[in-house]
N, CA, C and O atoms as a GROMACS GRO file, in nm:
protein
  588
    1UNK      N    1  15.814   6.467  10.182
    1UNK     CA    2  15.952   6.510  10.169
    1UNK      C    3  15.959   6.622  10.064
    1UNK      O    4  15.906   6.607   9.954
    2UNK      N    5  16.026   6.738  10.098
    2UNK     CA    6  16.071   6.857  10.012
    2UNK      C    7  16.134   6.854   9.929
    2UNK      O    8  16.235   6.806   9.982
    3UNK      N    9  16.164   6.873   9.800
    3UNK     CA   10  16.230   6.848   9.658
    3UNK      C   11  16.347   6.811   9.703
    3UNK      O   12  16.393   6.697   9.697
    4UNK      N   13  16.420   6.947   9.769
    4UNK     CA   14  16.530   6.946   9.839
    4UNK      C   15  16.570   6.864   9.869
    4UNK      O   16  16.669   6.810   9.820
    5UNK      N   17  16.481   6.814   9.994
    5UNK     CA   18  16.546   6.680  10.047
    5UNK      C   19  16.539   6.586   9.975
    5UNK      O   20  16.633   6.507   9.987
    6UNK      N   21  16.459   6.561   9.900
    6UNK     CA   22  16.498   6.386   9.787
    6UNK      C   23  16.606   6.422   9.712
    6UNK      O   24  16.695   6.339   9.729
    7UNK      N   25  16.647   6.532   9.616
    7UNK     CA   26  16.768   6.562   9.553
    7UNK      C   27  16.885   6.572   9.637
    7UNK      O   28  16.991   6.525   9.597
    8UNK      N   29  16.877   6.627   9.742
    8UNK     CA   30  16.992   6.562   9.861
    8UNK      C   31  17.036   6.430   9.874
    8UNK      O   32  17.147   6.384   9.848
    9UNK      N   33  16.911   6.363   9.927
    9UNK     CA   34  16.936   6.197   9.984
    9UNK      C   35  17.006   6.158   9.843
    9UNK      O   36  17.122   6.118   9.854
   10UNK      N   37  16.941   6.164   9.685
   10UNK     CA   38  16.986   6.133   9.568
   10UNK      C   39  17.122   6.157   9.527
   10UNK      O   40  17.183   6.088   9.446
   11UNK      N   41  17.179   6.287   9.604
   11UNK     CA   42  17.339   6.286   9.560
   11UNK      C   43  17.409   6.248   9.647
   11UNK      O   44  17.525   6.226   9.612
   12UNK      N   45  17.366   6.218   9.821
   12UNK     CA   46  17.390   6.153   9.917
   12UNK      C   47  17.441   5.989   9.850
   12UNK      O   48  17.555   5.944   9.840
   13UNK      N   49  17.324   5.934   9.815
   13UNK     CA   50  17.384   5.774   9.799
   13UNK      C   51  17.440   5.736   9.700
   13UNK      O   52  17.460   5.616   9.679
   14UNK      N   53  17.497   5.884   9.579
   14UNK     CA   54  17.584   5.851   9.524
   14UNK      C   55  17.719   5.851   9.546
   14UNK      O   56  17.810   5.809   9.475
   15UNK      N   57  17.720   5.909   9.664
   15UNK     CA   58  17.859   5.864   9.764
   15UNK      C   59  17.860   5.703   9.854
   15UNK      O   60  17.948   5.667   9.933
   16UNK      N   61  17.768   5.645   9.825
   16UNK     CA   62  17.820   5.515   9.864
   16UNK      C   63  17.916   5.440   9.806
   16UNK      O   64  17.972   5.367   9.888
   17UNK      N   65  17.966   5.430   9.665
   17UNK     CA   66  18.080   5.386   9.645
   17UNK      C   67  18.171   5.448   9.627
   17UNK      O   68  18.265   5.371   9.648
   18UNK      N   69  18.224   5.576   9.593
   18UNK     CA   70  18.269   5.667   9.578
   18UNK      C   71  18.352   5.804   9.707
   18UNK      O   72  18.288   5.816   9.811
   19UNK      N   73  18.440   5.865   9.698
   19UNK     CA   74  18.443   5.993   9.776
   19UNK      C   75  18.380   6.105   9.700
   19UNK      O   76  18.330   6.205   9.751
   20UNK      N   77  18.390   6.074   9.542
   20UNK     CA   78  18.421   6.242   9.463
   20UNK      C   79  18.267   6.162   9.373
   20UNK      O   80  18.246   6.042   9.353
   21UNK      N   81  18.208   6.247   9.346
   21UNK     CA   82  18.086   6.228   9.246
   21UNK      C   83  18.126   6.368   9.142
   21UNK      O   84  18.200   6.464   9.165
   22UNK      N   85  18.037   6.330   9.013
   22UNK     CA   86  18.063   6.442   8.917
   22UNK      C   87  17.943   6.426   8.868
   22UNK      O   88  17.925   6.317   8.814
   23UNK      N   89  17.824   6.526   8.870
   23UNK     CA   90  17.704   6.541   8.799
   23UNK      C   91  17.741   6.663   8.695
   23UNK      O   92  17.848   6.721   8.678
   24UNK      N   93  17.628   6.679   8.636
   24UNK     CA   94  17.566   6.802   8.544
   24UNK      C   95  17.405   6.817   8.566
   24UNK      O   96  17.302   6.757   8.536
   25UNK      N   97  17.453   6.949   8.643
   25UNK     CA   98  17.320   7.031   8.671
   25UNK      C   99  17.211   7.016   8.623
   25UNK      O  100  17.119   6.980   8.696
   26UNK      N  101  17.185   7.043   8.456
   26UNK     CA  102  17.115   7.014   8.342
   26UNK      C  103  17.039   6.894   8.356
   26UNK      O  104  16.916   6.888   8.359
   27UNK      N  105  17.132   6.783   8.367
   27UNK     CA  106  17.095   6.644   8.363
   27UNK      C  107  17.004   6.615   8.499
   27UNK      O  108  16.888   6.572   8.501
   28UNK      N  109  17.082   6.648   8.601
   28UNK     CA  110  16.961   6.595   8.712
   28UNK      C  111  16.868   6.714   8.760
   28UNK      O  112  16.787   6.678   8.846
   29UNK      N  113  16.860   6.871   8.720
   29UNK     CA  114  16.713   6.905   8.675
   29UNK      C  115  16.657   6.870   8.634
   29UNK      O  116  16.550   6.913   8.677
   30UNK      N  117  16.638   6.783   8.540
   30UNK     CA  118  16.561   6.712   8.411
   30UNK      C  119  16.541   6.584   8.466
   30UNK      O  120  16.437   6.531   8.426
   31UNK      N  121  16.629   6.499   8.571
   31UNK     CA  122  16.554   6.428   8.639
   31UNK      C  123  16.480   6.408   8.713
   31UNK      O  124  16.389   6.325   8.712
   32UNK      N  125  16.518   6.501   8.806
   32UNK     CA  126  16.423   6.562   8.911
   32UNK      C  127  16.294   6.704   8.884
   32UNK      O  128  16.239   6.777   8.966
   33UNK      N  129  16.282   6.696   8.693
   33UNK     CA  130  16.162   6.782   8.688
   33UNK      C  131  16.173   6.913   8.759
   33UNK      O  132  16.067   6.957   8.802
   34UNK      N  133  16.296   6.994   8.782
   34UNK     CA  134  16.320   7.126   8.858
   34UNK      C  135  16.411   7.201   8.778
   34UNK      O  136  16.496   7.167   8.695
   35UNK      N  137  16.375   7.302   8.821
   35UNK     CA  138  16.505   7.436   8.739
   35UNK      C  139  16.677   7.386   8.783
   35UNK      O  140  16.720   7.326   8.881
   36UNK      N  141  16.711   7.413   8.722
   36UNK     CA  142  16.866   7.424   8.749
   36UNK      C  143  16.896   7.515   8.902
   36UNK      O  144  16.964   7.473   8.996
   37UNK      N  145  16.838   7.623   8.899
   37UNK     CA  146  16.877   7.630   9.028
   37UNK      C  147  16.844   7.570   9.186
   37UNK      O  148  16.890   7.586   9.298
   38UNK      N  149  16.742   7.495   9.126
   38UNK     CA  150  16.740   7.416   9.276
   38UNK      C  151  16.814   7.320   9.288
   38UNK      O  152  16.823   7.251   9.390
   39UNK      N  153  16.889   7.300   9.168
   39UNK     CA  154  17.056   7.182   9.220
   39UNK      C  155  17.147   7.279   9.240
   39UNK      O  156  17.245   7.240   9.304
   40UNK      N  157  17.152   7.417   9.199
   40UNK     CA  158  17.264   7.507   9.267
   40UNK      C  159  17.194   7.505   9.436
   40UNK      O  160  17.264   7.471   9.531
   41UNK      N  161  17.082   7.537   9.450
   41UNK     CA  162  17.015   7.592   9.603
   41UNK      C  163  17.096   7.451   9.684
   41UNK      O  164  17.187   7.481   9.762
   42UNK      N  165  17.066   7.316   9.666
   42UNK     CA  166  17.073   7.242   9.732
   42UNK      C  167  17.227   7.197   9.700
   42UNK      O  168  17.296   7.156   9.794
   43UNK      N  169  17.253   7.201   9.637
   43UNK     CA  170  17.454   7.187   9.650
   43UNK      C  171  17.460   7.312   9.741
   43UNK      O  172  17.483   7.286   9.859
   44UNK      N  173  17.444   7.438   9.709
   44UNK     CA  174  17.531   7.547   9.839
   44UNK      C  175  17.468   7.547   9.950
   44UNK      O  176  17.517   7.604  10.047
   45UNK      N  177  17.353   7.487   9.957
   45UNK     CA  178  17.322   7.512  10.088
   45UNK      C  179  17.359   7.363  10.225
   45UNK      O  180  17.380   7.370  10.346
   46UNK      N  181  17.352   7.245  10.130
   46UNK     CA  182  17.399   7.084  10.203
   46UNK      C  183  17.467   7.055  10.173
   46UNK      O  184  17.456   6.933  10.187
   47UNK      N  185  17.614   7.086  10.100
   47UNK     CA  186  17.727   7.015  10.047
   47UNK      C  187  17.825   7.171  10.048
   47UNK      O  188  17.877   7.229   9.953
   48UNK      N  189  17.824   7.201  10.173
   48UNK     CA  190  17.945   7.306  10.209
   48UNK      C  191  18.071   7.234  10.267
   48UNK      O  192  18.053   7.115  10.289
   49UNK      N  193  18.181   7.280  10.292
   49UNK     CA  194  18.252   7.259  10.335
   49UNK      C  195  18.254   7.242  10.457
   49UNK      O  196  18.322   7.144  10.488
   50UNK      N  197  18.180   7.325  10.595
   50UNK     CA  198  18.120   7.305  10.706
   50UNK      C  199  18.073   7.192  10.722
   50UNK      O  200  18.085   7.155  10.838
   51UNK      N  201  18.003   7.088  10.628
   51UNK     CA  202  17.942   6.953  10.636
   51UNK      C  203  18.038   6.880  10.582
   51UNK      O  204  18.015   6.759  10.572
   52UNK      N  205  18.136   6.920  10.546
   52UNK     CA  206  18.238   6.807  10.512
   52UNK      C  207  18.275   6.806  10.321
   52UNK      O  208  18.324   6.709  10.263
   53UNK      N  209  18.256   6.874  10.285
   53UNK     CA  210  18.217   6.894  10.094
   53UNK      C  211  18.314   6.955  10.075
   53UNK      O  212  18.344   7.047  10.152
   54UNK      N  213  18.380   6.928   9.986
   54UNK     CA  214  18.438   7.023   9.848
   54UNK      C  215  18.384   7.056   9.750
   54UNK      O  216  18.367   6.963   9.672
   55UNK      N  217  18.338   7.181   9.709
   55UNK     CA  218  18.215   7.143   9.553
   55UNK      C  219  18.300   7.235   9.495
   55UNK      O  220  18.334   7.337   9.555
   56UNK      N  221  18.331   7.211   9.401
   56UNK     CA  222  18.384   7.250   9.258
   56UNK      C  223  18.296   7.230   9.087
   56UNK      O  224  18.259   7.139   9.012
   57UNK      N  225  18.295   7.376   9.094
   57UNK     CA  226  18.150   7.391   8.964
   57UNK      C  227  18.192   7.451   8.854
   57UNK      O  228  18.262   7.552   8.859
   58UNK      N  229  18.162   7.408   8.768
   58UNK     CA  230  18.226   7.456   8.618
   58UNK      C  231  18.113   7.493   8.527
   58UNK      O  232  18.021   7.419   8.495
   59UNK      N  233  18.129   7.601   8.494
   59UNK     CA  234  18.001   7.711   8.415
   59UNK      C  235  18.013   7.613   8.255
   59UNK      O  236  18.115   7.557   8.214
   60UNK      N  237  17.884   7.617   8.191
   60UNK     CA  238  17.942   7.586   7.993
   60UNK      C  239  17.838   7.417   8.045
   60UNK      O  240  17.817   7.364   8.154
   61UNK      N  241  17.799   7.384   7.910
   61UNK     CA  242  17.763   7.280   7.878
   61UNK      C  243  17.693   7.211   7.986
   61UNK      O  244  17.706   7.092   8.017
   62UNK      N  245  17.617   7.300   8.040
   62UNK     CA  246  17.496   7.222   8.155
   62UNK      C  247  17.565   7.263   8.327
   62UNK      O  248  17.499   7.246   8.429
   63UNK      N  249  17.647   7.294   8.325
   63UNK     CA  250  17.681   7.311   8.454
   63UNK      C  251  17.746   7.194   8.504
   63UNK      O  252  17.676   7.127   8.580
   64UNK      N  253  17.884   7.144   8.477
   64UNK     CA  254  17.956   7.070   8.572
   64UNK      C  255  17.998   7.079   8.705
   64UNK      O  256  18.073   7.170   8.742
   65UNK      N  257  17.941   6.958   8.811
   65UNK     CA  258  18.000   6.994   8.934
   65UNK      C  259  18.030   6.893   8.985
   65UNK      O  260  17.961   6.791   8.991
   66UNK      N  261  18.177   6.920   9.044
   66UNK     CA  262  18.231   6.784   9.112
   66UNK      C  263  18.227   6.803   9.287
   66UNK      O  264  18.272   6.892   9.358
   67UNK      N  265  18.161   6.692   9.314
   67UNK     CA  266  18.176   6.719   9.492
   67UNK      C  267  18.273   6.608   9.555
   67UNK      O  268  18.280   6.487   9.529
   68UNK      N  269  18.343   6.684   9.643
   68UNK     CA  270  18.415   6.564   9.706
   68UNK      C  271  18.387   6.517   9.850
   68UNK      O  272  18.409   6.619   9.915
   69UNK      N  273  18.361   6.450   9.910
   69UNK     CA  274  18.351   6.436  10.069
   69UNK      C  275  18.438   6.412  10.120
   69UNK      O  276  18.506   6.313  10.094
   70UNK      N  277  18.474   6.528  10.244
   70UNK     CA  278  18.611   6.515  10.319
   70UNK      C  279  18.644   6.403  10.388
   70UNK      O  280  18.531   6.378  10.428
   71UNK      N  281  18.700   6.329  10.427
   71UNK     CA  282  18.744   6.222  10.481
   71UNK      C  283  18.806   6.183  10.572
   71UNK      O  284  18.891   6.099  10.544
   72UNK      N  285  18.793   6.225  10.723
   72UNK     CA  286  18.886   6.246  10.829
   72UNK      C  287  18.894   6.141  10.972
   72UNK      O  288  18.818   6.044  10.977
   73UNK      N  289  18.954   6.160  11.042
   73UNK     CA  290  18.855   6.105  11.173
   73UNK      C  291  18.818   6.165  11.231
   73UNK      O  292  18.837   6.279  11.188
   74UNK      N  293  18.750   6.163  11.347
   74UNK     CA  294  18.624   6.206  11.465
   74UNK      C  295  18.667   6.364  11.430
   74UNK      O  296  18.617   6.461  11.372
   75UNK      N  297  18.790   6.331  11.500
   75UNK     CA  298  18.821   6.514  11.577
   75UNK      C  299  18.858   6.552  11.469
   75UNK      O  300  18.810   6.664  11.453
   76UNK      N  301  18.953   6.506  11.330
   76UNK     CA  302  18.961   6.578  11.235
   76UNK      C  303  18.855   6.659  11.153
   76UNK      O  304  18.852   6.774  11.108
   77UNK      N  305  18.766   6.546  11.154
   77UNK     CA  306  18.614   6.653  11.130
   77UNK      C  307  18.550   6.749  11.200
   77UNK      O  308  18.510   6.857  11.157
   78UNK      N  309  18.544   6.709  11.302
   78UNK     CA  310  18.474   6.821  11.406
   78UNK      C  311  18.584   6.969  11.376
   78UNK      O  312  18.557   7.086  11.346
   79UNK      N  313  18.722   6.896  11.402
   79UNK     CA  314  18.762   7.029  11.356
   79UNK      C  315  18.748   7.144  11.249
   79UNK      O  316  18.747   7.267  11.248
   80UNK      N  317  18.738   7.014  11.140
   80UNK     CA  318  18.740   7.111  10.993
   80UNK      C  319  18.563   7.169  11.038
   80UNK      O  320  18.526   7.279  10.996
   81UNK      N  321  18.504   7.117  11.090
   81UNK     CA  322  18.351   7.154  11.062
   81UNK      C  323  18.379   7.310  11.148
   81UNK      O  324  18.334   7.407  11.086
   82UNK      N  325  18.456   7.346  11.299
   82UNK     CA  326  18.465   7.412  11.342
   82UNK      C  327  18.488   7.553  11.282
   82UNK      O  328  18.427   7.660  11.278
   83UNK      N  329  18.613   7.499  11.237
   83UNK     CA  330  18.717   7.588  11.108
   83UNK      C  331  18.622   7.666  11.019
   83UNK      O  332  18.625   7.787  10.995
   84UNK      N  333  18.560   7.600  10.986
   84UNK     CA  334  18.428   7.632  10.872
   84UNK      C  335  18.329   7.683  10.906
   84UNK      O  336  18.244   7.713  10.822
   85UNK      N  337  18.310   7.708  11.044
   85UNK     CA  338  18.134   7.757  11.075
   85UNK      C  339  18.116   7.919  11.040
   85UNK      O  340  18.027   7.981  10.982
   86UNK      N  341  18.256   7.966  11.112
   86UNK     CA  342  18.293   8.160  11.107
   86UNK      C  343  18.223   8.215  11.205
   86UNK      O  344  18.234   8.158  11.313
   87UNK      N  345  18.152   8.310  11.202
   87UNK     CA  346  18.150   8.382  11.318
   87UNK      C  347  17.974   8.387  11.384
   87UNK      O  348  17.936   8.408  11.499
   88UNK      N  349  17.882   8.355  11.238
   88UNK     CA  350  17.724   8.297  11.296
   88UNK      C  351  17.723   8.196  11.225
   88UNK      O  352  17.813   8.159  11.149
   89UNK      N  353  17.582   8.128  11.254
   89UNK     CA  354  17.498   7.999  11.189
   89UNK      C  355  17.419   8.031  11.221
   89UNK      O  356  17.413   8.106  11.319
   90UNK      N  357  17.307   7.987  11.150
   90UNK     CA  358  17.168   7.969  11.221
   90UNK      C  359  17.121   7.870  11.224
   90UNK      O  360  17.161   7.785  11.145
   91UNK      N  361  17.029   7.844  11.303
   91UNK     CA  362  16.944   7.728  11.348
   91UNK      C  363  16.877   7.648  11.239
   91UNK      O  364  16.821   7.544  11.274
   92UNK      N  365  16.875   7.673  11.147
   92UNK     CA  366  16.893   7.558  11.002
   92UNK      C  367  17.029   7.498  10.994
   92UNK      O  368  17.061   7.380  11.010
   93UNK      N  369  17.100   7.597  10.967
   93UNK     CA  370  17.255   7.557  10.979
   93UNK      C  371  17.261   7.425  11.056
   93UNK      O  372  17.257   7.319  10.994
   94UNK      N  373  17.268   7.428  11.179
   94UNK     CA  374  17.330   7.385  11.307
   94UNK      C  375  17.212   7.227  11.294
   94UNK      O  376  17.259   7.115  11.311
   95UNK      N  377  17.081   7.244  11.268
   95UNK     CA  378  17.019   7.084  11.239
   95UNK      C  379  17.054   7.078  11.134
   95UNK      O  380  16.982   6.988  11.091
   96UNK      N  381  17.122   7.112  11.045
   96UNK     CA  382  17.166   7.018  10.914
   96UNK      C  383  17.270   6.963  10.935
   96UNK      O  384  17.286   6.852  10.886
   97UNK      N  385  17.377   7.025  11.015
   97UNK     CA  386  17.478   6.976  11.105
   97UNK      C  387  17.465   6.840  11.178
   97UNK      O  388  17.522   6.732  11.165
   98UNK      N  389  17.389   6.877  11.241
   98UNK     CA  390  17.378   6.769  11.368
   98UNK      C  391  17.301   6.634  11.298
   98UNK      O  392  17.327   6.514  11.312
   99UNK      N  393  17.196   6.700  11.216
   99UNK     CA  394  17.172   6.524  11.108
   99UNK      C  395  17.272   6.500  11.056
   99UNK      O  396  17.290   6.379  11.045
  100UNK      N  397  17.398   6.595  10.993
  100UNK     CA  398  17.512   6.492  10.929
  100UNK      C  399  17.600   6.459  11.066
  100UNK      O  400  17.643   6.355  11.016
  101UNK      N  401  17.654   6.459  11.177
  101UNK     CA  402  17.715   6.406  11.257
  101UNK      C  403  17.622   6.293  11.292
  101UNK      O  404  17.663   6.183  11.253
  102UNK      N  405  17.480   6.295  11.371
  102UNK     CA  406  17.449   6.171  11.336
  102UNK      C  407  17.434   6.047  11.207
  102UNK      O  408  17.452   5.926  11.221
  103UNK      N  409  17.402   6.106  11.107
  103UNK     CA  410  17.470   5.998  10.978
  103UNK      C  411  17.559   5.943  11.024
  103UNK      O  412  17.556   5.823  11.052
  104UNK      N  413  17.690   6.042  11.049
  104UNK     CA  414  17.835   5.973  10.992
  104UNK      C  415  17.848   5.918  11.139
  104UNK      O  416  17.965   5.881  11.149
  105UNK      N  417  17.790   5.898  11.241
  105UNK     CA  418  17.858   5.833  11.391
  105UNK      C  419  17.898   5.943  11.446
  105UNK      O  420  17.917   5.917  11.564
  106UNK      N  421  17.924   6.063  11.424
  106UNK     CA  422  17.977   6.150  11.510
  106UNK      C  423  17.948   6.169  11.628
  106UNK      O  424  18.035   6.164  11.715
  107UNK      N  425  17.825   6.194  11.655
  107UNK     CA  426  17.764   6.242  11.769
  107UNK      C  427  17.683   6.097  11.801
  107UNK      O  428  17.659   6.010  11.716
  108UNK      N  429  17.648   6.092  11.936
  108UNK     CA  430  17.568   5.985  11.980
  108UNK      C  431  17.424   6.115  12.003
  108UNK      O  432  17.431   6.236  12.018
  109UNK      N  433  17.323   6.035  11.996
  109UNK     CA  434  17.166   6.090  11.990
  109UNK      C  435  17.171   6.231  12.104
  109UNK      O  436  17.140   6.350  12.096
  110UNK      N  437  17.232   6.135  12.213
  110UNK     CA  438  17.177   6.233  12.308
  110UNK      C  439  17.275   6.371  12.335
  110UNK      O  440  17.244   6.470  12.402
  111UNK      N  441  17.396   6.349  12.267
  111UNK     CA  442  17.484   6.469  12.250
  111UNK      C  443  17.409   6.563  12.154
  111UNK      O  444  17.379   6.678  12.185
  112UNK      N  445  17.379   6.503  12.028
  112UNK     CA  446  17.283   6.591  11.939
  112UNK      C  447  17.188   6.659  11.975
  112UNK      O  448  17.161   6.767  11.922
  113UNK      N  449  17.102   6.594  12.098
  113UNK     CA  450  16.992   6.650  12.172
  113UNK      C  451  17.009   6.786  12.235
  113UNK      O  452  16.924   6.874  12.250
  114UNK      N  453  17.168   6.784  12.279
  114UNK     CA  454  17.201   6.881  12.392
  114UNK      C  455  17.271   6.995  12.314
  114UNK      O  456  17.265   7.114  12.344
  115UNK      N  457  17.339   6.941  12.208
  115UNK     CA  458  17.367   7.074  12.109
  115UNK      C  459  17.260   7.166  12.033
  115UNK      O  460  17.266   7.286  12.008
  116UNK      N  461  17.149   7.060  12.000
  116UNK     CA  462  17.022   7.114  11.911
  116UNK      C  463  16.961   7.233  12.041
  116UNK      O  464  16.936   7.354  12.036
  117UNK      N  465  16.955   7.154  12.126
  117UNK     CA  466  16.897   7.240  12.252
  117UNK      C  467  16.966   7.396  12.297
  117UNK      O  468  16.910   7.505  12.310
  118UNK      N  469  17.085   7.365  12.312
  118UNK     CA  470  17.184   7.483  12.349
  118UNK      C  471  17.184   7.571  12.283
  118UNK      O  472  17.203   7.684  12.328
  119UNK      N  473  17.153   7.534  12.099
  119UNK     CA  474  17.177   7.661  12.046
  119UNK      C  475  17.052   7.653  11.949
  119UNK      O  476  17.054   7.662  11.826
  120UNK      N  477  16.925   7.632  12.046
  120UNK     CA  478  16.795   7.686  11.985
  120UNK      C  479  16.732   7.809  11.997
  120UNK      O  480  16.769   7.880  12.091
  121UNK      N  481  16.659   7.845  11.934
  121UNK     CA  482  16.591   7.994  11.946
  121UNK      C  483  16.508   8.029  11.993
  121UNK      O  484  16.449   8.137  11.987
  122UNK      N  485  16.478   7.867  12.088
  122UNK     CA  486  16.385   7.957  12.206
  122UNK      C  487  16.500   7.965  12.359
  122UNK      O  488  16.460   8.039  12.449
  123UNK      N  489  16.638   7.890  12.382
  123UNK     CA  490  16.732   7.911  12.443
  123UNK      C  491  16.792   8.064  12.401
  123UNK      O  492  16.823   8.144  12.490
  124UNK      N  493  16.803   8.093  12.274
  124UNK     CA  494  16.855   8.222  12.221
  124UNK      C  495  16.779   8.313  12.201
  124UNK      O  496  16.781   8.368  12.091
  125UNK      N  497  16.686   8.356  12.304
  125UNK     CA  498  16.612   8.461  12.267
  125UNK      C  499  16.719   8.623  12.320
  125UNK      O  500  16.749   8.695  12.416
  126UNK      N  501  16.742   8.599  12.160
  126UNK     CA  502  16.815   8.742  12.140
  126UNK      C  503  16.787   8.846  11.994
  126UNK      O  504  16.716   8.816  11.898
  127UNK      N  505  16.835   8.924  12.005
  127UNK     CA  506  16.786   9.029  11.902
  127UNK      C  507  16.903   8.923  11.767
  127UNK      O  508  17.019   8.887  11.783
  128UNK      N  509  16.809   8.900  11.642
  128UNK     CA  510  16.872   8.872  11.521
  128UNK      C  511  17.026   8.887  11.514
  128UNK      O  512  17.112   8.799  11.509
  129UNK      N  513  17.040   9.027  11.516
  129UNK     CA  514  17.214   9.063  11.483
  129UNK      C  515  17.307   8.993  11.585
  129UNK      O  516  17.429   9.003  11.579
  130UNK      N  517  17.229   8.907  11.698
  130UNK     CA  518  17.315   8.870  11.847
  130UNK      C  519  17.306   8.725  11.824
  130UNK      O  520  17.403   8.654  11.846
  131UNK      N  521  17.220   8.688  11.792
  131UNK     CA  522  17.205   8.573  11.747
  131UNK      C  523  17.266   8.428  11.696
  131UNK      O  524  17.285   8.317  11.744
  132UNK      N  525  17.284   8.489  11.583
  132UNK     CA  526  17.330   8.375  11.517
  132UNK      C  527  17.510   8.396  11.601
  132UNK      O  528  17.581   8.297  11.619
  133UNK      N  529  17.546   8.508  11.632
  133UNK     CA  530  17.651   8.517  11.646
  133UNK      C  531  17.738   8.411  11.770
  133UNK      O  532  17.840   8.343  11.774
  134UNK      N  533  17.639   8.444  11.848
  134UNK     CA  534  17.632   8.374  11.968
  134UNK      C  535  17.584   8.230  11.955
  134UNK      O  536  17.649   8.162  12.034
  135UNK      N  537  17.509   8.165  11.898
  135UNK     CA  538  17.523   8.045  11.858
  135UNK      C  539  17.632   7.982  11.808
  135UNK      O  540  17.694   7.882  11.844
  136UNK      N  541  17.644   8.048  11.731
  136UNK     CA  542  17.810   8.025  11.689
  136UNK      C  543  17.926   7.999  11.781
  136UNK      O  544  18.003   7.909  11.749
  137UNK      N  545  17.943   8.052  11.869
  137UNK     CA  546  18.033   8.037  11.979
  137UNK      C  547  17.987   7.924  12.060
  137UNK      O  548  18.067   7.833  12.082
  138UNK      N  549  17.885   7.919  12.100
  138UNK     CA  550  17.804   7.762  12.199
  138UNK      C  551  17.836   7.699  12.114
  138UNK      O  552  17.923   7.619  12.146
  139UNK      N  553  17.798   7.695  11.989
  139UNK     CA  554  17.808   7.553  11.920
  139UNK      C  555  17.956   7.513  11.875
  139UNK      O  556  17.987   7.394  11.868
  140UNK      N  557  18.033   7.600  11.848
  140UNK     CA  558  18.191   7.532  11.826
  140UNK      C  559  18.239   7.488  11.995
  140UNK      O  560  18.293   7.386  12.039
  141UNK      N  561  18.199   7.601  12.056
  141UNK     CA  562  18.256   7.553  12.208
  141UNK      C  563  18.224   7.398  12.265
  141UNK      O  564  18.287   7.317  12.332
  142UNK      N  565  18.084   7.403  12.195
  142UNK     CA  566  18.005   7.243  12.287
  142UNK      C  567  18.115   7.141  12.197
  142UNK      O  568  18.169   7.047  12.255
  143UNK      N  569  18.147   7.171  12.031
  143UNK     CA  570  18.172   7.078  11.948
  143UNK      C  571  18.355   7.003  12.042
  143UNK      O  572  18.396   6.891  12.073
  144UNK      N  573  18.411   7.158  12.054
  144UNK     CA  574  18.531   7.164  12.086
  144UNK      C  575  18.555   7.064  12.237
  144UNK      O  576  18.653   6.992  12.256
  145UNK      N  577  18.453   7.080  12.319
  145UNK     CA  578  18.449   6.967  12.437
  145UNK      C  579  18.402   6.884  12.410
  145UNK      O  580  18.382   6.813  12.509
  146UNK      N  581  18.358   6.831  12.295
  146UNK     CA  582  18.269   6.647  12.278
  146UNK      C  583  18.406   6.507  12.324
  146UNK      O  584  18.389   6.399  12.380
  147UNK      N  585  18.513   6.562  12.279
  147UNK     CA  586  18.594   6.453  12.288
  147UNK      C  587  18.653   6.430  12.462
  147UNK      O  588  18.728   6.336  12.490
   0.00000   0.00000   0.00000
């Protein structure tokens, strides 16, 4: 497992009792033996708003950051996730996605299968700049018909 991902899963199950968690940067670099910016890398890159996050970060005294997890039902999420994608993603994007809809129940396996599929890059063999763009559109479109 990649740093990343254990400092993920680690601020992950501090949402088991909780919606809103409040770390300091400082503090869990120093737990996790890493620079400070690989708790900025992995807050902006898995705790966007697209996955359901509010992160609110406060500069001074180690770096305060409060995350909140949005809280909706089915389609309220799918929506906000929609709302949030903009105009590309890429194919990191879109499986970090689809592992958090499977987490939360969203998607059943084999819907995940058919989204991961639809907007892969060997389905998208297109020039970079066409790309992500066009994924983008399959993948809110597929999201927008799940219900």
């Amino acid at each position: 497992m990649r740093m990343s991902d254990i400092i993920e899963e680690f601020i992950k199950e501090l949402f088991d009792e909780t919606d809103a968690i409040e770390i300091q940067r400082n503090e869990l670099a120093e737990q996790f033996n890493c620079v400070p910016s690989q708790i900025n890398y992995v807050i902006s890159t898995r705790f966007k708003p697209s996955q359901g996050y509010y992160v609110e970060s406060r500069r001074g005294g180690g770096g305060h950051i409060t995350i909140k997890k949005v809280n909706n039902t089915k389609s309220d999420y799918i929506m906000h996730i929609i709302n949030n994608i903009g105009s590309e993603i890429t194919s990191n994007e879109v499986d970090i996605l689809i592992s958090d809809f499977l987490t939360y129940n969203i998607l059943e396996t084999k819907e995940a299968k058919l989204l991961k599929v639809a907007t892969s890059d060997n389905v998208l063999q297109l020039e970079k700049n066409v790309k992500d763009k066009v994924r983008a559109r399959i993948f809110k479109n597929m999201l927008l018909n799940l219900e």
